[in-house]
N, C-alpha and C positions, 0 to 999 in steps of 0.2 A: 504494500500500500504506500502510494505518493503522499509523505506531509507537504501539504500543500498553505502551511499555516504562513502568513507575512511572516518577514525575516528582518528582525530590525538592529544595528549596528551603532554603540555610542562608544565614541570616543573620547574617555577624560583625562586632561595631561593633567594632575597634578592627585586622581587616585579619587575615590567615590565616597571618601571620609571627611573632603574637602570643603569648607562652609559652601563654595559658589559651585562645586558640582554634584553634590547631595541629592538635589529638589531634583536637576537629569536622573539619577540614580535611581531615584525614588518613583519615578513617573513609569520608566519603564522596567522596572518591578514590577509595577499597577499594571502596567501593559500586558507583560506576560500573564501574570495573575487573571485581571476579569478579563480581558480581552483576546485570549489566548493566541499569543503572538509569540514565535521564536525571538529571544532575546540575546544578544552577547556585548559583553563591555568589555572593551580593553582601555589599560590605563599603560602605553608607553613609556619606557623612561626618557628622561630629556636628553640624554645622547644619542639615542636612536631618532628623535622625532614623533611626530603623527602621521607622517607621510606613508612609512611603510606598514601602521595600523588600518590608514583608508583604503591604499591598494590591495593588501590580504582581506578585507571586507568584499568590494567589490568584487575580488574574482570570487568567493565563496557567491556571489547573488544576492546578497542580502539585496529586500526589497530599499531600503533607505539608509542611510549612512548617515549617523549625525555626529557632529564638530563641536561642540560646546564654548570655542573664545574665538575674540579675534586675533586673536596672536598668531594662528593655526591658519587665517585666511589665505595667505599666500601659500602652501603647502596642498589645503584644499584647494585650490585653484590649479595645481599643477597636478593633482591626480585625477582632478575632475575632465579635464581635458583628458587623460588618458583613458578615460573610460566615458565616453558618451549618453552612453546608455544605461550608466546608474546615475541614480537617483540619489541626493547628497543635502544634504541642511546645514544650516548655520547658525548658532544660536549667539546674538549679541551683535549678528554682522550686519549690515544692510548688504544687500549682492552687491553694490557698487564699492562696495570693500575689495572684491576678488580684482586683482589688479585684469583679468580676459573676462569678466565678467559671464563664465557659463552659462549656459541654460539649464543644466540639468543640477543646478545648486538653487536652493531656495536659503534666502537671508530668511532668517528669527528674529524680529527686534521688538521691543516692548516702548509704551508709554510711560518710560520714566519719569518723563517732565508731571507727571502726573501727581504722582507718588511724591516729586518731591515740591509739588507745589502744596500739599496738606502739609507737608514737613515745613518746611517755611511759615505757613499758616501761624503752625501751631507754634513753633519759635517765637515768632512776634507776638502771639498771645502770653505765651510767658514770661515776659517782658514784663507784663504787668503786675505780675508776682510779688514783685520790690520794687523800690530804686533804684536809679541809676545810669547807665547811659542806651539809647537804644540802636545797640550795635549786637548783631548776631555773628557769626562764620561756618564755612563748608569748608571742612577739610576732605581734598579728592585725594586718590589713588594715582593712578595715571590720567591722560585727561585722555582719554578714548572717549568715544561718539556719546556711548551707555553714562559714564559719568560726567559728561561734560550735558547731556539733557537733564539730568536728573538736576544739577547746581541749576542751570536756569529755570527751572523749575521752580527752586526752593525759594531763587531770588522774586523771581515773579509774584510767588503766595503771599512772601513774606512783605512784599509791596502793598497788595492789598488790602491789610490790618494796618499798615503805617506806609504810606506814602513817601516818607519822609527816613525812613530806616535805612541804617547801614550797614551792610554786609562784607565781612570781612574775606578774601577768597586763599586757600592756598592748596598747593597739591605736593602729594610725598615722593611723586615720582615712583613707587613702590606700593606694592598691592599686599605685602605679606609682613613688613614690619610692624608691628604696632607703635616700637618706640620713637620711629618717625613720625607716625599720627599724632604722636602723646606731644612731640617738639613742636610741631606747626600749631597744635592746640593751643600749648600754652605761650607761644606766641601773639597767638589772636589774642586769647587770654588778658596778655598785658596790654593789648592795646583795644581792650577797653570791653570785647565781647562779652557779654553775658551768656548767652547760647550757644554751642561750638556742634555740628553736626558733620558724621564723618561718611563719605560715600566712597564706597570702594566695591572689589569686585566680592570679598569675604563677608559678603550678604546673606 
């Protein structure tokens, strides 16, 4: 008898324990589970790549191949071409990320700006808490697309309670130290923030 079940392929560079690849982990778990869908993860080490996890996907057929950052777009982009006829996703990327822009890659991108316009919101509401000056800050990550909508977002909200508010901006350049978030913070900090909100990929 042919399993003729979908065949679904995730690929996480940084391993499935990982704050920002978890909720992937976790999705298609649920998949296999209610949805009964063949499922397999690999989690590459970083000297090997993700390149030679997408090409061992594809030639096995999996019906879909997914990519979980943008860091991996340009790699995705160079197997995707070698394989026309699979089917490939991108979680975090717009397709104008992939430097040949495929057809057979689908960009995943979310409304950050959304999310972080309640975040802002509600920063500025806190403000009202006490005294004092009314300065908030976003500390980013890298400033990739994902975090770089989410900060205007946050500025935007926080516009809307106070018109007149100031946001202080800075990024760690680094997505896995905390002790670099903890220094941008309390930089803001001294200059005057009372709110300090930190956007990163370890969401």
């Amino acid at each position: 008898m042919i399993d003729r079940r979908a065949k679904i392929g995730l690929v996480l560079q940084e391993g499935i324990d990982h704050p920002y690849n978890h909720g992937a982990y976790l999705g298609i778990e649920r998949a296999v589970r209610d949805l009964d869908v063949k499922g397999r993860v690999l989690t590459p080490t970083p000297k090997e790549g993700s390149a030679p996890s997408f090409s061992f996907l594809a030639r096995q057929k999996y019906d879909l191949v997914v990519a979980t950052s943008v860091f991996v777009a340009d790699a995705l982009d160079a197997v995707a071409l070698k394989f026309p006829d699979q089917t490939f996703a991108i979680i975090d990327a717009d397709h104008s990320a992939l430097p040949h822009r495929p057809r057979n890659v689908q960009g995943i991108v979310f409304s950050e700006e959304e999310a972080g316009f309640l975040a802002g919101q509600v920063a500025a509401l806190a403000l009202d808490l006490g005294p004092g000056d009314r300065v908030i800050s976003a500390v980013g990550g890298m400033p990739v697309p994902a975090v770089q909508k989410y900060i205007a977002g946050y500025e935007a909200g926080a516009r809307t309670v106070d018109p007149n508010i100031t946001t202080l901006l800075g990024y760690t350049n680094d997505f896995w130290d905390p002790l670099k978030g903890r220094s941008v913070a309390l930089g803001q900090i001294a200059q005057g923030s009372r709110v300090a909100r930190t956007f990163s990929r370890a969401r």
